[in-house]
C-alpha positions as CSV (number, residue, x, y, z in Angstrom):
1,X,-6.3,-19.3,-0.3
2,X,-8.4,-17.6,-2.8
3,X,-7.2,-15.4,-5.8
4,X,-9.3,-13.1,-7.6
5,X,-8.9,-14.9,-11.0
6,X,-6.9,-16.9,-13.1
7,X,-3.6,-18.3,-12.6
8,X,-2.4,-16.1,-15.8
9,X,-3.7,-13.0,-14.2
10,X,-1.9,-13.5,-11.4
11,X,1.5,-12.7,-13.4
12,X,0.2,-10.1,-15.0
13,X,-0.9,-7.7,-11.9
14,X,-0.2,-9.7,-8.9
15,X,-4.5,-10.0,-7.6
16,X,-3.3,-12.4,-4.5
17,X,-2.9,-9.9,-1.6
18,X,-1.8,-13.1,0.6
19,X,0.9,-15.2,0.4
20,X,1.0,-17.1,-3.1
21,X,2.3,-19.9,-4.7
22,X,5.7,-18.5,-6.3
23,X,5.3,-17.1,-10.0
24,X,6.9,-19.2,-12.6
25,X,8.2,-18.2,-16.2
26,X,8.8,-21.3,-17.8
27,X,9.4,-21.1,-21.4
28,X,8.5,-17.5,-21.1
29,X,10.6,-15.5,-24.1
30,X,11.5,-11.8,-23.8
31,X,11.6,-9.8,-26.9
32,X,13.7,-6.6,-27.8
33,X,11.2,-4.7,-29.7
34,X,11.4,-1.6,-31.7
35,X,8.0,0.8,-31.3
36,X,8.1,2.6,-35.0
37,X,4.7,4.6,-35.0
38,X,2.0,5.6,-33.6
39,X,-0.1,1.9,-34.4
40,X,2.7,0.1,-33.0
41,X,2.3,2.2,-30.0
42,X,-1.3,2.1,-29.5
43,X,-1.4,-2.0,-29.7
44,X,1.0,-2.5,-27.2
45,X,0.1,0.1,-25.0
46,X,-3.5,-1.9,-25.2
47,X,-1.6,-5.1,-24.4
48,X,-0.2,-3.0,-21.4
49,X,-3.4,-2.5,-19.8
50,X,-5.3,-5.6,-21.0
51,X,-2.4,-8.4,-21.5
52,X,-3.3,-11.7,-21.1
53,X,0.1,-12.5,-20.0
54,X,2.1,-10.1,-21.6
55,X,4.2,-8.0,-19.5
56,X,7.1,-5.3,-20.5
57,X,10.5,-4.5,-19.0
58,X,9.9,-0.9,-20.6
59,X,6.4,0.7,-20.4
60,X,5.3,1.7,-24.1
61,X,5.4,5.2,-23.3
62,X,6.3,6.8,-26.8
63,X,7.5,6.3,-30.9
64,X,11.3,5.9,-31.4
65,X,11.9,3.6,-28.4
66,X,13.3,0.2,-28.1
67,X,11.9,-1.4,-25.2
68,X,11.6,-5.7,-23.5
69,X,8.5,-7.5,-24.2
70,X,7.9,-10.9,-21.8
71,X,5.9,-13.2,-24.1
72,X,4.0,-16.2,-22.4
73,X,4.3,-19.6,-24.4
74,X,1.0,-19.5,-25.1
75,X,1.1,-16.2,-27.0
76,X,4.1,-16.4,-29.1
77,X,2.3,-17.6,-32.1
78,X,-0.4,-14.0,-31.4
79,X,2.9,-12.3,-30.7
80,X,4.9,-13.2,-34.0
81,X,1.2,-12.6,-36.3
82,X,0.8,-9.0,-34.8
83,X,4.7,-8.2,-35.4
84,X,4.4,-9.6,-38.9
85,X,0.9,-7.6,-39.6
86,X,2.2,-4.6,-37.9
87,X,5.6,-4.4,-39.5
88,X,7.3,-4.2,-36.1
89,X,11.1,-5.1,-35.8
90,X,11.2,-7.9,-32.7
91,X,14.2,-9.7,-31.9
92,X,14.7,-12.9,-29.3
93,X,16.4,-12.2,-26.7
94,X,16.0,-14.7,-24.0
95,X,14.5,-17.7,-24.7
96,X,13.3,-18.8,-21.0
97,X,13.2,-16.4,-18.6
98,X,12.8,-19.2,-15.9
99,X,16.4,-19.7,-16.6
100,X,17.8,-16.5,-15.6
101,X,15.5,-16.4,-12.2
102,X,16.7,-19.8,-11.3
103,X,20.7,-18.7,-12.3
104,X,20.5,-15.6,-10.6
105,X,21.4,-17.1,-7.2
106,X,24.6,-18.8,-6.6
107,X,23.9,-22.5,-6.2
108,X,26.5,-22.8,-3.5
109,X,26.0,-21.7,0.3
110,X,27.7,-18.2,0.7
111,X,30.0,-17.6,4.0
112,X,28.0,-16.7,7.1
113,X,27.1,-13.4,8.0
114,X,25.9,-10.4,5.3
115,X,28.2,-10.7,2.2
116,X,27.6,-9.6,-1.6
117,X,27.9,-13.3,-2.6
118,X,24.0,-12.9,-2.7
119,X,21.0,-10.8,-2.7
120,X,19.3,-10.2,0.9
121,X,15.9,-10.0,2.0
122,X,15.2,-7.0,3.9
123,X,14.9,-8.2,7.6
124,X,18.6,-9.3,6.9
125,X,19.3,-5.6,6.0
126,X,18.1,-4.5,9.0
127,X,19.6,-7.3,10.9
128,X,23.1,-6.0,9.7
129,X,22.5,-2.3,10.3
130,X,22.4,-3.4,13.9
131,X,25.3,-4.7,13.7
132,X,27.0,-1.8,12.2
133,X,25.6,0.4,15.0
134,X,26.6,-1.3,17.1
135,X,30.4,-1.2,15.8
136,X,30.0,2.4,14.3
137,X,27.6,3.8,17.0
138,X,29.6,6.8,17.5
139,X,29.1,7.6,13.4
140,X,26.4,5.7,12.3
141,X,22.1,6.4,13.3
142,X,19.5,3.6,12.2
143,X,16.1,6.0,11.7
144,X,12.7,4.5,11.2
145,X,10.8,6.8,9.0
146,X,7.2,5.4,9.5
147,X,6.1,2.1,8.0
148,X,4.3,0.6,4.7
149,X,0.7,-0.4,3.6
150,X,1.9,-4.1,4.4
151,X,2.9,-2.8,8.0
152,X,6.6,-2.9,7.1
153,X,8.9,-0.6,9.1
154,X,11.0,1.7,6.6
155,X,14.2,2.3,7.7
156,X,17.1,4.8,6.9
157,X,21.0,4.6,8.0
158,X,23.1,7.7,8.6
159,X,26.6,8.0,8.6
160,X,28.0,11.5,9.4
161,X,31.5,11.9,10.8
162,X,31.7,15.8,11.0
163,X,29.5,18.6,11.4
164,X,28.7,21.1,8.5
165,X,29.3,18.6,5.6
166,X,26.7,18.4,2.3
167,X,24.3,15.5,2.7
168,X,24.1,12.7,0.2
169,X,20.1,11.0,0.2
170,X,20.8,7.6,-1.7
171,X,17.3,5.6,-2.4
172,X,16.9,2.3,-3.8
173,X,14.7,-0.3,-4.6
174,X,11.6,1.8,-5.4
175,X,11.5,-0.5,-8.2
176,X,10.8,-4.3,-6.3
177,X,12.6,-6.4,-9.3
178,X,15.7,-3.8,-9.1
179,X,17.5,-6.2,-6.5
180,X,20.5,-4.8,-7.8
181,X,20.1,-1.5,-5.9
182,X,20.0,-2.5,-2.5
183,X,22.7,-4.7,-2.8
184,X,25.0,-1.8,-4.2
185,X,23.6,0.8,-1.9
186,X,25.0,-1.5,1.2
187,X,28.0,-2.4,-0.5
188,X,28.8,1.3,-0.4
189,X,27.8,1.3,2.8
190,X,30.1,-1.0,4.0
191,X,33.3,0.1,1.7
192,X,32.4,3.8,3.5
193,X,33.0,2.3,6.6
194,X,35.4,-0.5,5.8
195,X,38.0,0.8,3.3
196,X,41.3,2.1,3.5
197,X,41.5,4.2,0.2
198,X,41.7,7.8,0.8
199,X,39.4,8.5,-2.0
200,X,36.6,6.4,-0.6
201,X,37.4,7.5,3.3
202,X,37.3,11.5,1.7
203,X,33.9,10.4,0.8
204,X,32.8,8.8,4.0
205,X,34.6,11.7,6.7
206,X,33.4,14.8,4.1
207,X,30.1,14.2,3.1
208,X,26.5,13.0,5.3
209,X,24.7,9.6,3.7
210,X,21.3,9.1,4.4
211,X,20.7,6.1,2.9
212,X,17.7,4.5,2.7
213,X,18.1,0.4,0.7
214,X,14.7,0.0,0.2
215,X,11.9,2.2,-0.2
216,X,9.3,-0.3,-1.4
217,X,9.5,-3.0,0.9
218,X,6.3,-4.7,0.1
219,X,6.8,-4.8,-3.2
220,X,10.2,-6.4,-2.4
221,X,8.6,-8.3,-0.6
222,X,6.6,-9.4,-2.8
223,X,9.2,-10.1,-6.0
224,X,10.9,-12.2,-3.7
225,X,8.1,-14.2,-2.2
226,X,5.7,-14.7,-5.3
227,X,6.7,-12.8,-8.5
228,X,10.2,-12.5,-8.8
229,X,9.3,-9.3,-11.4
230,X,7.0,-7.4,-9.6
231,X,7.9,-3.9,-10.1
232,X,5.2,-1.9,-8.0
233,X,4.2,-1.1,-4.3
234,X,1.1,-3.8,-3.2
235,X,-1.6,-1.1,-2.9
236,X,-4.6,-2.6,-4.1
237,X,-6.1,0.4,-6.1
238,X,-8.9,-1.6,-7.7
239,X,-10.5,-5.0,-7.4
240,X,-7.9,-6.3,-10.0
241,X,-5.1,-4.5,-10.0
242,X,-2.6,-3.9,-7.2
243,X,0.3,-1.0,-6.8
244,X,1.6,1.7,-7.9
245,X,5.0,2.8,-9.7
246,X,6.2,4.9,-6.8
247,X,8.7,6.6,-9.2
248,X,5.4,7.7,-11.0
249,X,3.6,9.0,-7.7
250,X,6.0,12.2,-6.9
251,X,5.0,15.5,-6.7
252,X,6.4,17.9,-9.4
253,X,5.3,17.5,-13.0
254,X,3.3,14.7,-12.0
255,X,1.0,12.8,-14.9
256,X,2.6,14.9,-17.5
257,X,3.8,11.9,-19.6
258,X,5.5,8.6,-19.2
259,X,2.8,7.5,-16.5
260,X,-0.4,5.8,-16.9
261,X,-4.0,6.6,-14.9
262,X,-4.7,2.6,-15.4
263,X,-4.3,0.7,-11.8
264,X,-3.2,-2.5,-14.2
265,X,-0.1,-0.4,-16.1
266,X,3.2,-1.1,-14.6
267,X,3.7,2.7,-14.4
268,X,0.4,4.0,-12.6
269,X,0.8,7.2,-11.5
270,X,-1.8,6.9,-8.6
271,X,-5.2,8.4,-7.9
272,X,-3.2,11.6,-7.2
273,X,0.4,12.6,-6.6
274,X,2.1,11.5,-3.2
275,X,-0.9,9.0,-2.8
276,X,1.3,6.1,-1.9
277,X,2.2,5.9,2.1
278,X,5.8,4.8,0.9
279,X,5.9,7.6,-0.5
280,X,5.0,10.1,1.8
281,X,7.3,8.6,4.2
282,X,10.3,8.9,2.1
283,X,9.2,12.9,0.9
284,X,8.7,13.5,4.8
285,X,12.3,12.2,5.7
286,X,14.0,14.0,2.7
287,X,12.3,17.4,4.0
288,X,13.3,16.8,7.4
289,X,16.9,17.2,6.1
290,X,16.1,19.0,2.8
291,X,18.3,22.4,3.6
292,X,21.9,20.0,4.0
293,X,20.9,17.9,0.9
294,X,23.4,18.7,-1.6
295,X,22.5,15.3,-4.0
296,X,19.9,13.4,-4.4
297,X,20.8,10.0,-5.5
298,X,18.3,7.0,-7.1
299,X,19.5,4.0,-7.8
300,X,17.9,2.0,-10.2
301,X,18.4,-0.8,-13.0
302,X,18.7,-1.9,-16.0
303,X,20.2,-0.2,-19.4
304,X,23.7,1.9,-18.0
305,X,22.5,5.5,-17.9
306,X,23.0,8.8,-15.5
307,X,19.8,10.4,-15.8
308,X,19.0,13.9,-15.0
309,X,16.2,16.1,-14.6
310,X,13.7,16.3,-16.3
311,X,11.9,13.2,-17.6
312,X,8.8,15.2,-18.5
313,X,10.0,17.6,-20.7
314,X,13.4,17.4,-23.6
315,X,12.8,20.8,-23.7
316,X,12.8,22.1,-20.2
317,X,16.6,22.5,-19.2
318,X,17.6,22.9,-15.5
319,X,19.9,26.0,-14.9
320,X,22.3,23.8,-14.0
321,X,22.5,21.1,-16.7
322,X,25.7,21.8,-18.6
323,X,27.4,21.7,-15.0
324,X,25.7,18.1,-14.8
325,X,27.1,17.3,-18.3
326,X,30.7,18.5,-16.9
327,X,30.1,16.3,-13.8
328,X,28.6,13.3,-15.6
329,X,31.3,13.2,-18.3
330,X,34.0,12.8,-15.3
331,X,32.0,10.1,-13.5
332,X,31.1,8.1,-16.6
333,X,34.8,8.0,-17.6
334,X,35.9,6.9,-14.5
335,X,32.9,4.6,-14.2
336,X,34.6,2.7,-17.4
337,X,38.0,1.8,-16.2
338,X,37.7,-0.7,-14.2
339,X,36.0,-3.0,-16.1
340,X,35.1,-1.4,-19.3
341,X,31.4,-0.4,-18.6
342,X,29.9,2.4,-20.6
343,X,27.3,4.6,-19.3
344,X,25.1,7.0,-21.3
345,X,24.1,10.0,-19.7
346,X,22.2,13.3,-20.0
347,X,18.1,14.4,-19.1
348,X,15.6,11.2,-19.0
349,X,13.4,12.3,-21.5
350,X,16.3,13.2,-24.2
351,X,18.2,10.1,-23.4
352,X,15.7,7.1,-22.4
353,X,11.8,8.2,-22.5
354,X,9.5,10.5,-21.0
355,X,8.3,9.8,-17.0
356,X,6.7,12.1,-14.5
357,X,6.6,11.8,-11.3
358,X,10.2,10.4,-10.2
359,X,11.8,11.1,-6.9
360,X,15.0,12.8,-8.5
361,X,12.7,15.3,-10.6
362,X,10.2,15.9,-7.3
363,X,13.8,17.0,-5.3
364,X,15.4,19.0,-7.9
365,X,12.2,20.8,-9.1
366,X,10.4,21.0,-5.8
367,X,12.8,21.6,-3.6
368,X,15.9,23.6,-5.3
369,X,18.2,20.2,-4.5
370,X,21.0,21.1,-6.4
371,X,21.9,17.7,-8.0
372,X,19.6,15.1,-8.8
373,X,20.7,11.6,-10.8
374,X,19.5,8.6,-11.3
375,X,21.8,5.5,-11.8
376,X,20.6,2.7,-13.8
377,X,23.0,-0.1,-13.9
378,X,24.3,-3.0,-15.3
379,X,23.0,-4.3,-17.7
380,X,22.1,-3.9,-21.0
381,X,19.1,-6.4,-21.4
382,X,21.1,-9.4,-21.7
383,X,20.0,-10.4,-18.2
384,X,17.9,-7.3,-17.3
385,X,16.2,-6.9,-13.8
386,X,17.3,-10.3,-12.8
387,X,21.8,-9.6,-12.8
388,X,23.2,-12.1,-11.7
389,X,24.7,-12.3,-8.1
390,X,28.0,-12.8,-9.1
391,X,28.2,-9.1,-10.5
392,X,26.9,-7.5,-7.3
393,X,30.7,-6.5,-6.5
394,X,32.1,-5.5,-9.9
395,X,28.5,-3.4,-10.5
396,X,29.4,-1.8,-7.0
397,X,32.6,-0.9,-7.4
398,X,32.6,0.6,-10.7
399,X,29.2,2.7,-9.4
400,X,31.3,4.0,-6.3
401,X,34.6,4.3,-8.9
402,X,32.0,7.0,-10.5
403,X,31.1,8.8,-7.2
404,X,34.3,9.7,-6.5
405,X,34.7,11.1,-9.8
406,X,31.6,13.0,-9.7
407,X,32.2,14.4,-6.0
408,X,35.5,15.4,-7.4
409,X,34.4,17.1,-10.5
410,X,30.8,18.8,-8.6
411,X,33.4,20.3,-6.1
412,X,35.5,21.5,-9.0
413,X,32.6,23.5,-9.8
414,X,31.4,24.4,-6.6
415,X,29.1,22.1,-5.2
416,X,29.1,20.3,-1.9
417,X,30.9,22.8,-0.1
418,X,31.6,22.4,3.7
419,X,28.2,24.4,5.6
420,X,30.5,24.9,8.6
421,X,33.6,26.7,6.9
């Protein structure tokens, strides 16, 4: 098979369009780093865009952020001279980030059949929403909603018990690497379906769930075939550089900060807005429901936030955001209980950085949703992207523990009401 350059190049934007020898990050160091100025920014920005290896968790985007730098062992001695000369704070934060990929599995077989013990490739997803409709038939609709560069079919489940109730559209996995996403989505699948609690079955008989687990599946794909921390689809929008950050390519405010024109940035915004396929398949199935969408819901990792619109602008308040704040402040808190979790919340831009484009933003500003929120989940940095398997559940069940809060309070307040009462 033949690449389109060096092995190093290959890690930094992913050239091989075929299948690929898996990635490797051996001795590969990640770095908390602190961006202080304008110079700071500018360098690695520049490193962004022509890295030699270098990749970041967080795109540099803007001063007064904190953000995860993946240093190859070849450039730690460059990367600890250009900290030094730039005065830039820099702390170690994992040493080998081969380690983590190799522990994020459990080393044991799980049970047969679709558990949480692991992550899943998509084709067992589907596999198992068969299954379900088949059990659930009477309940439950598998919808394909057209299919990806790479040919994959995109699918969406549907759970609806009565007429007339508010619609819930829950994506995941726009991000490839955010494996965590999928794997809570269909956990909350199966607990709407599955559990006894009369606070999770009011959610399940009063609300509508479109739910679609993966809405870039060739990027998926490809971070679990080759590069375990791809983030991007696998359109090949120049000779070197493939994919774009789908949560960059929506329409609504789009390239108006936080998103980069360079086909080699992790957070390319595309030639224009909606270019992406994926894309256009997900904003076509949202408007073929849009008028019973009460929330739209984005699941994402890493860092523990809510995030609400917008992410282009501190200073552009929805109408609604101190009813988000009252709604956010009940689901964080309940979020917290079970395990002690704490989740910051507010607008992207006033809380984590400034992005265009996203999915949540594109609903709320474009089309009147009336909630829009991204999750971002466990954890902190510790482990990043690549959580563990083992906290698949307790991520789950505190995320759904702050559902029911924020249904509860959004109702309080007059949201989701019943269409047919």
């Amino acid at each position: 098979m033949k690449c389109r350059s060096l092995v190093w190049l290959l890690f930094a934007v992913g050239v091989c369009s075929t299948i690929a020898d898996r990635v490797r990050f051996d001795n590969y160091r990640v770095y908390d780093v602190s961006v202080d100025n304008d110079e700071q920014l500018k360098v690695l920005q520049y490193l962004e865009q022509f890295s030699d290896g270098y990749s970041f968790w967080e795109s540099p985007v803007q001063t007064n952020m904190n953000l995860k730098m993946v240093v190859p062992p070849h450039k730690v001695g460059d990367f600890e001279e250009m900290t030094e000369r730039l005065n830039m704070k820099s702390s170690l934060t994992v040493n080998n980030l081969q380690e983590l990929v190799d522990n994020e599995q459990p080393k044991r077989v799980a049970r047969a059949g679709f558990t949480w013990e692991n992550y899943h490739t998509l084709e067992e997803m589907y596999e198992w929403f068969d299954e379900l409709v088949a059990q659930y038939g009477s309940i439950l609709t598998i919808e394909s909603y057209g299919v990806s560069h790479e040919n994959r079919e995109m699918k969406a489940i549907k759970l609806s018990k009565n007429s007339g109730n508010p619609g819930i559209f829950l994506e995941s996995n726009i991000h490839a690497r955010e494996w965590i996403t999928s794997a809570t989505a269909t956990w909350i699948l199966n607990e709407l379906l599955t559990s006894s609690d009369p606070t999770v079955q009011n959610l399940a008989n009063n609300y509508d769930w479109y739910i679609l687990p993966v809405i870039n599946p060739d990027g998926f794909a490809y971070s679990k075939d080759v590069n375990r921390m791809w983030r991007k689809n696998r359109y090949p929008h120049s000779i070197l550089c493939y994919g774009v950050d789908m949560n960059r390519n929506f329409p609504g405010h789009w390239m108006e900060g936080g998103a980069s024109s360079n086909p080699c940035s992790d957070t390319f915004a595309g030639p224009f807005e909606g270019s992406e396929i994926e894309t256009q398949n997900v904003m076509n199935y949202f408007l073929k429901y849009k008028d019973r969408i009460d929330l739209y819901l984005s699941f994402h990792s890493y860092g523990q936030y809510m995030l609400f619109p917008f992410g282009h602008n501190g200073a552009d308040l929805a109408a609604n955001y101190y009813d988000w704040m009252e709604i956010a402040t009940s689901a964080a808190a309940a979020l917290s209980q079970r395990f002690g979790t704490l989740y910051t919340f507010g607008t992207t831009s006033d809380v984590l950085y400034v992005e265009s484009g996203s999915s949540p933003d594109w609903a709320h500003a474009v089309h009147d949703t009336p909630i829009a929120v991204t999750y971002e989940f466990r954890d902190k940095g510790t482990n990043g992207f690549i959580l563990p398997a083992d906290q698949i559940i307790p991520n789950a069940q505190e995320v759904l523990d702050s559902l029911i809060a924020f249904f509860s309070k959004g109702k309080e307040l007059g949201y989701f009401q019943n269409r047919a009462a």
